[in-house]
ChimeraX commands (.cxc) that place a marker at each C-alpha (Angstrom):
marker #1 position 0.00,0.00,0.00 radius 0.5
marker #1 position 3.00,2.48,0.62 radius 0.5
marker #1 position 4.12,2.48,-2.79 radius 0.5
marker #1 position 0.97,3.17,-4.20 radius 0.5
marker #1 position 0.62,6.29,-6.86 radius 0.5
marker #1 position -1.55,8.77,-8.12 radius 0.5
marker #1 position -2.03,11.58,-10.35 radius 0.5
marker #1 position -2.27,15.05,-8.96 radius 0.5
marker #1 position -3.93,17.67,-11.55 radius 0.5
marker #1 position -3.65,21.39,-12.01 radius 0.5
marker #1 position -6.77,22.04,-14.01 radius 0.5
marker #1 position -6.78,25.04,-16.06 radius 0.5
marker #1 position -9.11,26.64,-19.12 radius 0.5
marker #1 position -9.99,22.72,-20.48 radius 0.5
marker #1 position -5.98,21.46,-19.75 radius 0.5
marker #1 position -4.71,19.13,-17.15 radius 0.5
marker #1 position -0.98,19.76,-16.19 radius 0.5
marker #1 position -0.10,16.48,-13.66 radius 0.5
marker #1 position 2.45,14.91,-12.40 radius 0.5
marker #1 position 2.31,11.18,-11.45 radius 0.5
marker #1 position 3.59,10.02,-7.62 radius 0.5
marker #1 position 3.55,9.02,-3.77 radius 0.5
marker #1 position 1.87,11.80,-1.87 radius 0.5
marker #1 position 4.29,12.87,1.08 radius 0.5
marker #1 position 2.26,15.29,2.92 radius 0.5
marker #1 position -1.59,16.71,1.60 radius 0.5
marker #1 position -2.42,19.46,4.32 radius 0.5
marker #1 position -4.79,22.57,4.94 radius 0.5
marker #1 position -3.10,25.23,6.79 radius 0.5
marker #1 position -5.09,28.48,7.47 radius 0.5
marker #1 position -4.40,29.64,3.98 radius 0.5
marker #1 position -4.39,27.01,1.44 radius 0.5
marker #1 position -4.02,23.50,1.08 radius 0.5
marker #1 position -0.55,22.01,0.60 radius 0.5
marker #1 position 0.65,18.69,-1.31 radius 0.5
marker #1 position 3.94,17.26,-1.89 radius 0.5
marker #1 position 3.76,14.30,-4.40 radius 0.5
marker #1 position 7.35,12.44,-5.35 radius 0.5
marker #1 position 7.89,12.09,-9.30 radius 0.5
marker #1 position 10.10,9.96,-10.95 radius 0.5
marker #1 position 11.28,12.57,-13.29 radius 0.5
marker #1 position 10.52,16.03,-11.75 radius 0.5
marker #1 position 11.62,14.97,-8.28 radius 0.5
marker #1 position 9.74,16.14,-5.71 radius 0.5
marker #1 position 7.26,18.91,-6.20 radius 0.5
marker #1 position 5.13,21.13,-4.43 radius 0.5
marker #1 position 1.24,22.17,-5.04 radius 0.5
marker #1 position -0.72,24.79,-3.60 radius 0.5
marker #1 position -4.40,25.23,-3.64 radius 0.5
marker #1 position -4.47,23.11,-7.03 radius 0.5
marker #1 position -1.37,24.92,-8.74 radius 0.5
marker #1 position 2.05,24.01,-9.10 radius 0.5
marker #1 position 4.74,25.74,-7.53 radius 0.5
marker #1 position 8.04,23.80,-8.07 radius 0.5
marker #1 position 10.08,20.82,-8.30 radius 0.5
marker #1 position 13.73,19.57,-7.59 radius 0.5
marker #1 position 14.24,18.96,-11.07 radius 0.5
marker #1 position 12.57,22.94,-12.68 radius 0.5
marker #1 position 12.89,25.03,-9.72 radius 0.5
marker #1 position 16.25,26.80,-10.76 radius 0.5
marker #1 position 14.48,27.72,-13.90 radius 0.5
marker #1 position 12.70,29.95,-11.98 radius 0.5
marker #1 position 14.65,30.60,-8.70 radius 0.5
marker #1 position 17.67,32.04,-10.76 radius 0.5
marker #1 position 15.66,33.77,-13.79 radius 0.5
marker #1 position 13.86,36.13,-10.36 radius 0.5
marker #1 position 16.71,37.41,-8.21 radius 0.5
marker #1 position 19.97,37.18,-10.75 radius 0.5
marker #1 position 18.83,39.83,-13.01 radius 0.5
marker #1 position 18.32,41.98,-9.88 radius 0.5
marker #1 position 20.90,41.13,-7.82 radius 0.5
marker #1 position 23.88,41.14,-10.63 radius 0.5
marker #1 position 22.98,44.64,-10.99 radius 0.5
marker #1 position 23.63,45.93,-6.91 radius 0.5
marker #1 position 27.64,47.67,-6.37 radius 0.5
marker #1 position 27.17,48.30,-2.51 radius 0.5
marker #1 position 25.67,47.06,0.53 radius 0.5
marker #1 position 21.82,46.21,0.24 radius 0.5
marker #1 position 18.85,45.09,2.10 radius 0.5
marker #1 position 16.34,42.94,0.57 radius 0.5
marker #1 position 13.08,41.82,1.22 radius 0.5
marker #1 position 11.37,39.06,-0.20 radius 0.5
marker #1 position 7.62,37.83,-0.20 radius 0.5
marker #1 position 6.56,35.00,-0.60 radius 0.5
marker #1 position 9.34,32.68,-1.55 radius 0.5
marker #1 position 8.55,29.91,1.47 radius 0.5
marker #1 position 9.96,27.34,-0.20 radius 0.5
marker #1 position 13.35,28.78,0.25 radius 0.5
marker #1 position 14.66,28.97,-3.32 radius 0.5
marker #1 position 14.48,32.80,-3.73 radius 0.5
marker #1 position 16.85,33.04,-0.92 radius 0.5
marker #1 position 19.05,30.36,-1.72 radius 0.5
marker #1 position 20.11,32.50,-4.60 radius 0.5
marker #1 position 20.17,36.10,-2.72 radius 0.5
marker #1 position 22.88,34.69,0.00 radius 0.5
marker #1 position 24.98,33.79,-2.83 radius 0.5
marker #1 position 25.95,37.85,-3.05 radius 0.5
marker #1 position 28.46,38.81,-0.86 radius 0.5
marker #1 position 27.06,43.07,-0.47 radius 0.5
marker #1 position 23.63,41.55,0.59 radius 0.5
marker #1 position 23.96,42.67,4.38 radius 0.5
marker #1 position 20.42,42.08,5.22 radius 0.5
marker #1 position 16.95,39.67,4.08 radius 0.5
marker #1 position 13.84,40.08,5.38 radius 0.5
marker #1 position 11.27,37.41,3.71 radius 0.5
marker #1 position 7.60,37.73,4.53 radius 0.5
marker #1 position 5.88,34.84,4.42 radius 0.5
marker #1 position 2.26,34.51,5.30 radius 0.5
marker #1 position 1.65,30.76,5.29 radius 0.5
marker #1 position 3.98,29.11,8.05 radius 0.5
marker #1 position 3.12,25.58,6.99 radius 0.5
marker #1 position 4.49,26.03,3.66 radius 0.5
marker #1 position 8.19,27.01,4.62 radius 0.5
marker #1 position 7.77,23.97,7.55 radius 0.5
marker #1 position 7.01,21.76,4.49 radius 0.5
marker #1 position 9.68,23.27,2.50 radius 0.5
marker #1 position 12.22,22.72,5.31 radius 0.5
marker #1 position 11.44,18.79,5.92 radius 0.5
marker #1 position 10.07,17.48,2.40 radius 0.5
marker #1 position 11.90,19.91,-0.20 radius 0.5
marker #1 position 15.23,20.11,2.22 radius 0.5
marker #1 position 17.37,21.07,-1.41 radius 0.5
marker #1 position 15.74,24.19,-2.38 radius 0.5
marker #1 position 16.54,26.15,0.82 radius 0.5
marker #1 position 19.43,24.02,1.80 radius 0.5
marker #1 position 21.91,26.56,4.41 radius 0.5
marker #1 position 20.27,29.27,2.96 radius 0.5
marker #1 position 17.83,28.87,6.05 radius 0.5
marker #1 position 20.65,29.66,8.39 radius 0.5
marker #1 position 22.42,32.34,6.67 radius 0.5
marker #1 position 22.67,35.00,9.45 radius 0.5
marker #1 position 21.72,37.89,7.15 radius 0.5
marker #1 position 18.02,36.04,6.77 radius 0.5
marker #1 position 15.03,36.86,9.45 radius 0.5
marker #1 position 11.77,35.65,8.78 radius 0.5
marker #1 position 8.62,37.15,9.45 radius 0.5
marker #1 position 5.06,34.98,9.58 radius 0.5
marker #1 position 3.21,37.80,8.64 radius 0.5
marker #1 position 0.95,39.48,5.81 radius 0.5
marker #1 position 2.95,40.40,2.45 radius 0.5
marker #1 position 0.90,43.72,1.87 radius 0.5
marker #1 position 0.69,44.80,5.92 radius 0.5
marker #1 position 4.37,44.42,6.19 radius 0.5
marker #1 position 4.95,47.31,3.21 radius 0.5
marker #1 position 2.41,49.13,4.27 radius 0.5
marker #1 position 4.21,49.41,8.01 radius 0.5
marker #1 position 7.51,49.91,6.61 radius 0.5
marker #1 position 9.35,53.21,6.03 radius 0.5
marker #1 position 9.93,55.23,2.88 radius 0.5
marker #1 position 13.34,54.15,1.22 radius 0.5
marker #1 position 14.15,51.47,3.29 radius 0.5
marker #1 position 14.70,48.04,0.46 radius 0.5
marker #1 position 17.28,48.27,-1.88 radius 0.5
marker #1 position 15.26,45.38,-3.83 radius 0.5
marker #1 position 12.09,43.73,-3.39 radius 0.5
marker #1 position 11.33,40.19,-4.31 radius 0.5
marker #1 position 7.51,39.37,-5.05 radius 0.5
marker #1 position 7.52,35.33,-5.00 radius 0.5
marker #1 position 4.27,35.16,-4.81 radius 0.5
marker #1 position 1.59,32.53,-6.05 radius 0.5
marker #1 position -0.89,33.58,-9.22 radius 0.5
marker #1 position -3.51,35.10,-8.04 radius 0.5
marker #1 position -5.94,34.06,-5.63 radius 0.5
marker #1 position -8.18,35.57,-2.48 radius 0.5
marker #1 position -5.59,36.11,-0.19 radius 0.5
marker #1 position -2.72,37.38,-2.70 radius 0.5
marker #1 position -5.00,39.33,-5.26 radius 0.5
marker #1 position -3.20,42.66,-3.68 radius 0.5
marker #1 position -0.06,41.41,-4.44 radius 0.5
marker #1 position -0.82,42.29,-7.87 radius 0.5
marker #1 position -2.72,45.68,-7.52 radius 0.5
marker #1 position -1.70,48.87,-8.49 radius 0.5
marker #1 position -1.98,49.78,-4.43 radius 0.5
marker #1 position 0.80,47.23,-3.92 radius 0.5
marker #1 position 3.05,48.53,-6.48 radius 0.5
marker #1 position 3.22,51.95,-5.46 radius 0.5
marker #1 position 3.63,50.83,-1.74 radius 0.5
marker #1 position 6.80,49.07,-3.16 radius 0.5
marker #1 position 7.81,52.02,-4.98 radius 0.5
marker #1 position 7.92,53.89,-1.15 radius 0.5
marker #1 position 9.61,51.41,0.34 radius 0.5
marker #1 position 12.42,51.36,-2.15 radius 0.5
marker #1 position 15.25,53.46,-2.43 radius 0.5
marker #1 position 15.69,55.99,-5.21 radius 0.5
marker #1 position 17.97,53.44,-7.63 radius 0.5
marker #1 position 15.92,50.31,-5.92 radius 0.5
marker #1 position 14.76,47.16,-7.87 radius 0.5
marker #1 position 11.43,45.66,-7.88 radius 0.5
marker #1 position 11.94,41.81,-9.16 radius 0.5
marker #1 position 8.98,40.41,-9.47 radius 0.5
marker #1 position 7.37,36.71,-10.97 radius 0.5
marker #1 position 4.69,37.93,-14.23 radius 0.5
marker #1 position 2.78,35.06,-15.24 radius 0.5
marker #1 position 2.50,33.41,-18.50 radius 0.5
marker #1 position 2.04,35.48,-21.43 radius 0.5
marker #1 position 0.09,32.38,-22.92 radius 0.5
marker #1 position -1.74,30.24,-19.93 radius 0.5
marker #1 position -2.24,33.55,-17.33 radius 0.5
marker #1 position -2.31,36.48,-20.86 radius 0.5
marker #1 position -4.34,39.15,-19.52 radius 0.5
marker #1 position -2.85,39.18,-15.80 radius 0.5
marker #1 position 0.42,39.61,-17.74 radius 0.5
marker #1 position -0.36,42.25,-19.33 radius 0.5
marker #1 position -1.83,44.44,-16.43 radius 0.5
marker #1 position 1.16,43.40,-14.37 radius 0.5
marker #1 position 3.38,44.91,-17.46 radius 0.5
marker #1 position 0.79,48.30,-17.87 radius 0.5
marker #1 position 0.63,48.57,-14.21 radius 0.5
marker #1 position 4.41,48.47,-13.16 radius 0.5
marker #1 position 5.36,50.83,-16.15 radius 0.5
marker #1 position 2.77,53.24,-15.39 radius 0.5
marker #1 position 4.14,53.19,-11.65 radius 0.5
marker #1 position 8.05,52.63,-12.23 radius 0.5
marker #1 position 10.22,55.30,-14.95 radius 0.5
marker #1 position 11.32,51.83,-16.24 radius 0.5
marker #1 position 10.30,48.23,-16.15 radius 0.5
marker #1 position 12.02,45.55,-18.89 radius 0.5
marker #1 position 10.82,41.54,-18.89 radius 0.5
marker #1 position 12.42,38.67,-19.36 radius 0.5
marker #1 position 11.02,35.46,-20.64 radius 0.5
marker #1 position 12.12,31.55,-20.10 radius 0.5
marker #1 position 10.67,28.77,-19.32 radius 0.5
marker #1 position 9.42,26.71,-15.67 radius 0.5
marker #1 position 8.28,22.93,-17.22 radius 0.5
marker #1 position 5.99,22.50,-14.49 radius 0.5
marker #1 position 3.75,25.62,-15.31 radius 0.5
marker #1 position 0.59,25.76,-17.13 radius 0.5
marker #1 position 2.23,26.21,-20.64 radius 0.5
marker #1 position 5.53,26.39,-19.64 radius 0.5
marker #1 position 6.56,29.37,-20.38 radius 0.5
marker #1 position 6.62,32.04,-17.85 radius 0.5
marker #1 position 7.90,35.78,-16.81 radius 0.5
marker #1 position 10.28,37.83,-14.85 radius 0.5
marker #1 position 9.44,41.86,-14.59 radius 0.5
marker #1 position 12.09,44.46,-13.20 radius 0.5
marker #1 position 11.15,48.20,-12.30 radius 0.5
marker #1 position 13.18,50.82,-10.77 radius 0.5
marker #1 position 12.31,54.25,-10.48 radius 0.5
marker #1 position 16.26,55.02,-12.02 radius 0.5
marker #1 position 17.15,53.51,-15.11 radius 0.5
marker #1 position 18.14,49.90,-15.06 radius 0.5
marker #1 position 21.61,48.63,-15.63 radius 0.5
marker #1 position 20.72,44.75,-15.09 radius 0.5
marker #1 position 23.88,42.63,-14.31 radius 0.5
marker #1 position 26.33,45.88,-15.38 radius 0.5
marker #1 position 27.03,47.39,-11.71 radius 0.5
marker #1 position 28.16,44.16,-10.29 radius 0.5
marker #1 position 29.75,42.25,-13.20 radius 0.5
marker #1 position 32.50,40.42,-11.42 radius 0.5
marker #1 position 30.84,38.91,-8.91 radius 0.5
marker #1 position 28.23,38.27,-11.53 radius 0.5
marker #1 position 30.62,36.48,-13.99 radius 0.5
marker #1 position 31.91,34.35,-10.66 radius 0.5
marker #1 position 27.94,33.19,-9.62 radius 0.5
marker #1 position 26.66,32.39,-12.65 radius 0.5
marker #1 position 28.91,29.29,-12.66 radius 0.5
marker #1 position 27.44,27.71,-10.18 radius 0.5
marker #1 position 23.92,28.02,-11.77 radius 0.5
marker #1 position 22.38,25.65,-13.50 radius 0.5
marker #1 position 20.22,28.11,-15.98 radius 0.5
marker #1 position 20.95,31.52,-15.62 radius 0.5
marker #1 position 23.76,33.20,-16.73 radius 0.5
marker #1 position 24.69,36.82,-18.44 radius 0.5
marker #1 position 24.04,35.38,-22.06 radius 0.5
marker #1 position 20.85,33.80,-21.00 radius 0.5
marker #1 position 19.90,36.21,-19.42 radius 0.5
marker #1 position 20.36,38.68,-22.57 radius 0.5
marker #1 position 18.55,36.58,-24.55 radius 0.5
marker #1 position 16.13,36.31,-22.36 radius 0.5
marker #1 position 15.06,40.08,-22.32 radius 0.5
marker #1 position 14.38,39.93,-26.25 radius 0.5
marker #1 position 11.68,37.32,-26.11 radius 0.5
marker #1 position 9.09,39.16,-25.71 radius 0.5
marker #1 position 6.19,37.39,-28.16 radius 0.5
marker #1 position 4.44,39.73,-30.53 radius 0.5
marker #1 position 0.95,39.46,-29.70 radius 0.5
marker #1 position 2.43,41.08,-25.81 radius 0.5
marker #1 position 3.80,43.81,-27.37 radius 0.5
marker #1 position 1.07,44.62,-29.13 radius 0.5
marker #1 position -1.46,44.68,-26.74 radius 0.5
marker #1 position 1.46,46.94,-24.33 radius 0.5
marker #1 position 1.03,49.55,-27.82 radius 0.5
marker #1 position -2.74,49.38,-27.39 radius 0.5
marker link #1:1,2 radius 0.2
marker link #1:2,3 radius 0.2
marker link #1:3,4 radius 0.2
marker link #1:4,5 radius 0.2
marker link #1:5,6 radius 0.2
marker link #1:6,7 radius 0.2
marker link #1:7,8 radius 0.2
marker link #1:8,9 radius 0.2
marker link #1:9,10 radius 0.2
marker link #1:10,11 radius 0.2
marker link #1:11,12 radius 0.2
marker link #1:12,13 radius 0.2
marker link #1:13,14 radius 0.2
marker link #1:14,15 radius 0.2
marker link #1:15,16 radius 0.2
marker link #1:16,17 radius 0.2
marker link #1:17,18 radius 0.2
marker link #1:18,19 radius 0.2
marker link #1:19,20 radius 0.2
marker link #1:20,21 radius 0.2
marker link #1:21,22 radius 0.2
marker link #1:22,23 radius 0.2
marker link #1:23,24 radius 0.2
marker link #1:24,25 radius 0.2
marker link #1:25,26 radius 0.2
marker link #1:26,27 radius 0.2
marker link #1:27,28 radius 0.2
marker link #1:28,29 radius 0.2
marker link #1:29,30 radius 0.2
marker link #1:30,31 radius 0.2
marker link #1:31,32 radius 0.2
marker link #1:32,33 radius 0.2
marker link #1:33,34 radius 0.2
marker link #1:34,35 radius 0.2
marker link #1:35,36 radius 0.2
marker link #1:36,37 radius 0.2
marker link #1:37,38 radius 0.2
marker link #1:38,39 radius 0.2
marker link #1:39,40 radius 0.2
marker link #1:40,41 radius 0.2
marker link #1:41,42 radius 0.2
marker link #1:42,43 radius 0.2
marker link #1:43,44 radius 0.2
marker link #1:44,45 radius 0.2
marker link #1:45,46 radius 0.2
marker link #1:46,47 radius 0.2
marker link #1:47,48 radius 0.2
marker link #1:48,49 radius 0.2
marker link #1:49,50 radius 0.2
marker link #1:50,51 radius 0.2
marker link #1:51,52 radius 0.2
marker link #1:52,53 radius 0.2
marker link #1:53,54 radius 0.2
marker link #1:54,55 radius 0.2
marker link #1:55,56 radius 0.2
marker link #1:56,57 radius 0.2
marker link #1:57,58 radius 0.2
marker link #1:58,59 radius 0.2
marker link #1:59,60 radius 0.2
marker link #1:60,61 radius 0.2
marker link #1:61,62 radius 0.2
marker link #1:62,63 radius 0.2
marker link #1:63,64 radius 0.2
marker link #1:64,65 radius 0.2
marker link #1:65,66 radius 0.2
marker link #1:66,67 radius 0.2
marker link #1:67,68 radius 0.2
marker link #1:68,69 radius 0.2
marker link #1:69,70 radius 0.2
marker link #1:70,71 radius 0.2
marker link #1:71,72 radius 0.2
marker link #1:72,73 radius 0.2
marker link #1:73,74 radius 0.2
marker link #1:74,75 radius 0.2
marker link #1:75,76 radius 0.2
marker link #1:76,77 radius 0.2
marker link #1:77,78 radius 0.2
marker link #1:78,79 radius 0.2
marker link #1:79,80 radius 0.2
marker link #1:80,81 radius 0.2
marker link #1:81,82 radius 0.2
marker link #1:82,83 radius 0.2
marker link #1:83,84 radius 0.2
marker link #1:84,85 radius 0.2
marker link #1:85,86 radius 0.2
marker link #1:86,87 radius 0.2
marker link #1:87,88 radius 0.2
marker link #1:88,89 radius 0.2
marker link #1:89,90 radius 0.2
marker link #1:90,91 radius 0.2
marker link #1:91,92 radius 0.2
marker link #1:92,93 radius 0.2
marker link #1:93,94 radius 0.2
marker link #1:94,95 radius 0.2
marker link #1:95,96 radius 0.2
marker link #1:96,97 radius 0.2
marker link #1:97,98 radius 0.2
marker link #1:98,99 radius 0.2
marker link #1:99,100 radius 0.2
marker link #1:100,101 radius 0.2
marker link #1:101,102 radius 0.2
marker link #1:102,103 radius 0.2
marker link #1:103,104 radius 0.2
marker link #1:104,105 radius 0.2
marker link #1:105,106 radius 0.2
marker link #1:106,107 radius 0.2
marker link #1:107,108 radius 0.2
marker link #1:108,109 radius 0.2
marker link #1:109,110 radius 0.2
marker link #1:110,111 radius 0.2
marker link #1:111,112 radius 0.2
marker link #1:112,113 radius 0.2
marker link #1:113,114 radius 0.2
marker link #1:114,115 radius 0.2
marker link #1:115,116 radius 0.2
marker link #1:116,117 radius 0.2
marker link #1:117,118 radius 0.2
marker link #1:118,119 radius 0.2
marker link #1:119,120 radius 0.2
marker link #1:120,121 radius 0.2
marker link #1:121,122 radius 0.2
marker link #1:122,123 radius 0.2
marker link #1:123,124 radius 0.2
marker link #1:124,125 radius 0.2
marker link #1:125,126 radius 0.2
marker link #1:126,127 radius 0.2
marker link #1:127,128 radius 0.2
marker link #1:128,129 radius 0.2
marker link #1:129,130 radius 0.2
marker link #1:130,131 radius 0.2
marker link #1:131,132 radius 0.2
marker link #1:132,133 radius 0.2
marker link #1:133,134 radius 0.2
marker link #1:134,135 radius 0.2
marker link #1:135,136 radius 0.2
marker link #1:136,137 radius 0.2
marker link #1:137,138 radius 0.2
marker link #1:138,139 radius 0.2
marker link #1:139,140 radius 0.2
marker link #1:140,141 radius 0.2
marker link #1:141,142 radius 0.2
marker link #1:142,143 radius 0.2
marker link #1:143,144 radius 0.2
marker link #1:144,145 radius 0.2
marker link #1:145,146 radius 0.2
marker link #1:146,147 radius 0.2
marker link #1:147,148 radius 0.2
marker link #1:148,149 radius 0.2
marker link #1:149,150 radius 0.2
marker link #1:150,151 radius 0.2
marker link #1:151,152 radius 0.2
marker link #1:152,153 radius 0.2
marker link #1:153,154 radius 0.2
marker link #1:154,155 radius 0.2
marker link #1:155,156 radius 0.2
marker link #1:156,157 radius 0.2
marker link #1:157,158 radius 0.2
marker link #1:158,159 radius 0.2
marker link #1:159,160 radius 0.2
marker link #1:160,161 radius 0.2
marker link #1:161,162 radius 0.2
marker link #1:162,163 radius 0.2
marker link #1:163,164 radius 0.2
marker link #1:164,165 radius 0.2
marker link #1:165,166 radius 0.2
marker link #1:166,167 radius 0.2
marker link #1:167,168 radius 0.2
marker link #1:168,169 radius 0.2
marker link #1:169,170 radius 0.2
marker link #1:170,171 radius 0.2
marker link #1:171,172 radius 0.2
marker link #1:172,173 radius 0.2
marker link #1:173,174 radius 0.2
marker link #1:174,175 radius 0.2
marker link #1:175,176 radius 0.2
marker link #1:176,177 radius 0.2
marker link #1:177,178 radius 0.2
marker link #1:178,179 radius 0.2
marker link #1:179,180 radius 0.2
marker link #1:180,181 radius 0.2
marker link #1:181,182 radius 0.2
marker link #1:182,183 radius 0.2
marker link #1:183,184 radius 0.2
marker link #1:184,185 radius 0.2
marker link #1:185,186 radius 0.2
marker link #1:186,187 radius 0.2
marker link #1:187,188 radius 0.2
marker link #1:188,189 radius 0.2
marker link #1:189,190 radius 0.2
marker link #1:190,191 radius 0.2
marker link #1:191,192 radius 0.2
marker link #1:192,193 radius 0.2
marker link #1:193,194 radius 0.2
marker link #1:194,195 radius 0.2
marker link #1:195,196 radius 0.2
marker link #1:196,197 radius 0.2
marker link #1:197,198 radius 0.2
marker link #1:198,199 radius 0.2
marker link #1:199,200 radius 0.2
marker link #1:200,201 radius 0.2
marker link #1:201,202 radius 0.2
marker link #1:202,203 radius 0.2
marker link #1:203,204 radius 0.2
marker link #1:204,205 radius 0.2
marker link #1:205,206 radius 0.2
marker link #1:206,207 radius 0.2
marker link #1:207,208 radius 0.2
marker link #1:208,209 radius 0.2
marker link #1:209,210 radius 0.2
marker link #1:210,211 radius 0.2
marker link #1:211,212 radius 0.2
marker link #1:212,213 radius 0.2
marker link #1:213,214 radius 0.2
marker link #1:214,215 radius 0.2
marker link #1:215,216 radius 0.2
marker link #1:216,217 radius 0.2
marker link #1:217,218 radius 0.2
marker link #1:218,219 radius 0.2
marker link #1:219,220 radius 0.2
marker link #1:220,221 radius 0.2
marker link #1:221,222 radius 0.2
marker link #1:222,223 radius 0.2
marker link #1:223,224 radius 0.2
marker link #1:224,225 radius 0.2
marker link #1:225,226 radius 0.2
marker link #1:226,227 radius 0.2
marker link #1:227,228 radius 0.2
marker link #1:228,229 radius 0.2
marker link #1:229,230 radius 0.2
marker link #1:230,231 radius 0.2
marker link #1:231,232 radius 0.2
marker link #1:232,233 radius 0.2
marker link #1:233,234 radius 0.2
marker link #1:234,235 radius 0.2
marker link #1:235,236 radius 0.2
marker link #1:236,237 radius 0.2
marker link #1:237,238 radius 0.2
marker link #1:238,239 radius 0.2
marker link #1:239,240 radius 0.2
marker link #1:240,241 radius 0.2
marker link #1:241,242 radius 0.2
marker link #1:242,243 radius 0.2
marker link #1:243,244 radius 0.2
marker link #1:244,245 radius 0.2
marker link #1:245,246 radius 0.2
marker link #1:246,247 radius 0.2
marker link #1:247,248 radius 0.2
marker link #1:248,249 radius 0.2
marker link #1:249,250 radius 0.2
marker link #1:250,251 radius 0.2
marker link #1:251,252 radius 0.2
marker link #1:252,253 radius 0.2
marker link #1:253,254 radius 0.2
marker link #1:254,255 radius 0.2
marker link #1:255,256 radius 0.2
marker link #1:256,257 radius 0.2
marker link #1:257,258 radius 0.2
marker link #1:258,259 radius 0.2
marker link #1:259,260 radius 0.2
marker link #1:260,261 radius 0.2
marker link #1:261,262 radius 0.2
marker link #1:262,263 radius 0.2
marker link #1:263,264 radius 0.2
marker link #1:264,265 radius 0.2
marker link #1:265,266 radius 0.2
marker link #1:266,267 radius 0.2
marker link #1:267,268 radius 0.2
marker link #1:268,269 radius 0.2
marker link #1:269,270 radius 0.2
marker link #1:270,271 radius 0.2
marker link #1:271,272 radius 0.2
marker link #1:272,273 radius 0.2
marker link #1:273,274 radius 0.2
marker link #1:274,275 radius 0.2
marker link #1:275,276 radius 0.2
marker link #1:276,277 radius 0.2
marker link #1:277,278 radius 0.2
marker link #1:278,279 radius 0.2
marker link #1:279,280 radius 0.2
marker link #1:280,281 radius 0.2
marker link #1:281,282 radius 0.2
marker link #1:282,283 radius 0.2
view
């Protein structure tokens, strides 16, 4: 009976994206309900209120592709804050800089980064004990609306797609609260959606964050486990953007321990934007 397996679904628009396994842990916390199924191929993977949000085998697709493009472009001591990110892969990657002197991530569902911590022990790895990291059980939106003007040097939004309780992650409320809390060059990083499965949240994410921010610039790639697999990475700064250019060295020396990203990729990455996006951005 222990080794029995089952398909576990994310159902969207008609499609079925699932993933074949032992189920580790199925939970309800407060928020949402949680499931870690073992795959043979994808590894373990995680799934939250019917959606996926990574594996072992595609999380550095997505992990790397959010905080590199940010991170590569910081020259002096910075504090960051991420929210969301409970799985521990967002700051797996930010402790990898050395002039990150502080990392506040804001995580609202505590169950998620216990989960994390026992069944997906490889994504946050050390990261969890990195003395620069404090984490806060508390409300992604509250905690930026409490905090003082200038205070991030960049902020992470690792959030799920939309839902009831992280719908104001996406609003234009939220943005310009991030815009306060950031310091005059400061970077907002944040996960976009799908331009194909999620199309028209994509799009007012883009409109939104470059009606808020002087500049905002996207980069596309791809997370297997998504609806559609392909997915999006937005930056905005109230300064121009220099992505990767201010901190080059330590960029060049980072990027080979990735698996995915690195400065070519990431190049690349920032001229795929598909047709039908940018002309419904000219609209």
């Amino acid at each position: 009976m222990k080794n029995i397996t089952t398909w576990i679904d994310e159902y969207h628009k008609g499609s079925r994206f699932g993933l074949n396994g032992k189920i580790l842990i199925k939970k309800t916390s407060k928020y949402q309900e949680i499931i870690v199924i073992e795959n043979e191929y994808y590894g373990r993977a995680l799934m939250l209120d019917g959606c996926w949000m990574t594996s072992l085998k595609d999380e550095k697709y997505y992990h790397e592709c959010l905080v590199h493009p940010a991170l590569s472009s910081i020259d002096e001591k910075s504090s960051v804050l991420i929210i969301g990110g409970g799985d521990g892969g967002t700051v797996r990657e930010c402790v990898k800089y050395s002039q990150i002197s502080k990392i506040d991530l804001v995580e609202i569902d505590e169950e998620v980064i216990k989960i994390s911590k026992k069944f997906l022990k490889e994504i946050g790895g050390e990261a969890w004990n990195d003395k620069r990291l404090e984490i806060h059980i508390d409300d992604g939106v509250k905690w930026v609306k409490k905090t003082r003007d200038n205070f991030y040097d960049v902020i992470f939004i690792d959030c799920s797609d939309p839902s009831e309780f992280s719908n104001l992650l996406f609003s234009d409320y939220f943005y310009e609260e991030c815009k306060r809390i950031l310091t005059p060059k400061g970077i907002l990083a944040t996960q976009s959606e799908s331009p194909e499965s999620f199309k028209n949240i994509h799009i007012n994410i883009l409109k939104n964050l470059k009606n808020i921010f002087k500049v905002s610039e996207t980069m596309y790639s791809f997370v297997p486990i998504y609806p559609s697999g392909i997915w999006s990475w937005t930056f905005a700064s109230s300064e121009d953007l220099n992505l990767s250019k201010q901190n080059y060295d330590e960029a060049l020396k980072i990027e080979k321990g990735c698996e995915i990203w690195n400065l070519n990729f990431q190049n690349a990455a920032f001229k795929m934007m598909p047709n039908k996006i940018i002309k419904e951005l000219d609209s």
